[in-house]
C-alpha positions in Angstrom: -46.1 -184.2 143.8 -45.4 -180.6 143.7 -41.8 -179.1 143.3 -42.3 -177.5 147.0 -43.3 -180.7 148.2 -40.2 -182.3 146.9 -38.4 -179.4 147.9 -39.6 -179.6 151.6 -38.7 -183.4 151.9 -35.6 -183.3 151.1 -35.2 -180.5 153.8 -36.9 -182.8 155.8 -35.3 -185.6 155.0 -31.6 -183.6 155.7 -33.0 -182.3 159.0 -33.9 -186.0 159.8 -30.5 -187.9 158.7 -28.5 -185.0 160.4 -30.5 -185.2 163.7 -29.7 -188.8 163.6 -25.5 -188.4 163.1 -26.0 -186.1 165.2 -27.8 -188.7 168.2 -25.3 -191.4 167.2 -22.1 -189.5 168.3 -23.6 -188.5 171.6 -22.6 -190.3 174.9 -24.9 -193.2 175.2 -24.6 -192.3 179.2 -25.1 -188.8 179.9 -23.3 -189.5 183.1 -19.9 -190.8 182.1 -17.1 -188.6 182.9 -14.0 -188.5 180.8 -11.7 -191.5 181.2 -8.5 -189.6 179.7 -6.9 -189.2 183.1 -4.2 -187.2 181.4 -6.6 -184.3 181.0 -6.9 -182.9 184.1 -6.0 -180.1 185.4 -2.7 -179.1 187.8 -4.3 -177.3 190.6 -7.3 -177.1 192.4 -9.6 -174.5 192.7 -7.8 -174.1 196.0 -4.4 -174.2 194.9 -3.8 -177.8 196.1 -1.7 -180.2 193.8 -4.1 -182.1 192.0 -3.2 -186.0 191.5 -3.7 -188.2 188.9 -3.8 -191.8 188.3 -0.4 -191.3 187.2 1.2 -190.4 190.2 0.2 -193.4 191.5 1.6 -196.8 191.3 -1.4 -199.3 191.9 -5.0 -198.9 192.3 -5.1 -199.6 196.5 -1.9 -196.7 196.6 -5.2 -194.8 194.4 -7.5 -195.6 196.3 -6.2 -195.3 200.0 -5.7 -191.6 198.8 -8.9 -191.1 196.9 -10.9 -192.3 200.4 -8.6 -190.2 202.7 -10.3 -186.7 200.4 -13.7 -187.3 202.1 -16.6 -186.5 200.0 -16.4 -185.5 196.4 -13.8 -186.5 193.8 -12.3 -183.0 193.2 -8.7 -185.1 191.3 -11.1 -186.6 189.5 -9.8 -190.3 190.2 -13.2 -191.8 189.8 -14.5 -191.1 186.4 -16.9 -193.7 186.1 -18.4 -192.3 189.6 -18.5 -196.1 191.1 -16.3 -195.4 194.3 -13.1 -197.2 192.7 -10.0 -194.6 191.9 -8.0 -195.2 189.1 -9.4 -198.6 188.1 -7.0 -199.1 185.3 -3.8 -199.4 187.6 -2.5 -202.8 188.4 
């Protein structure tokens, strides 16, 4: 084996193992949201309060709310996108 040809597998080999670590921190769902209900923002684009499972004190109080906003989850109270708001709440 040639110097190049040890040169290029060890590029290829790097290009391989990073491609990998790279893979393995990825989301294994590309359509989970964040759960960190902490992160969100305080206003809506429309200059509404937003809420957060915080500002609630159990999960029906969530979710009487989160049904009553129609379509859409625009507090974000459903991060798993399953219809249940704040599923963490007692």
């Amino acid at each position: 084996m040639t110097n190049i040809q040890k040169i290029i597998g060890v590029i290829v080999g790097g290009a391989v193992i990073a491609s990998g670590v790279y893979f393995l921190n990825q989301s294994s769902n590309s359509n989970t949201r964040d759960t960190d209900y902490s992160t969100t923002r305080t206003n809506l684009s429309t200059g509404e309060a937003d809420k957060d499972c915080s500002d609630f004190s159990t999960h029906a109080e969530a979710q009487v709310f989160f049904k009553s906003q129609g379509s859409g989850d625009p507090h974000g109270l459903d991060r798993d996108g399953d219809g249940l708001a704040c599923e963490t709440l007692p």
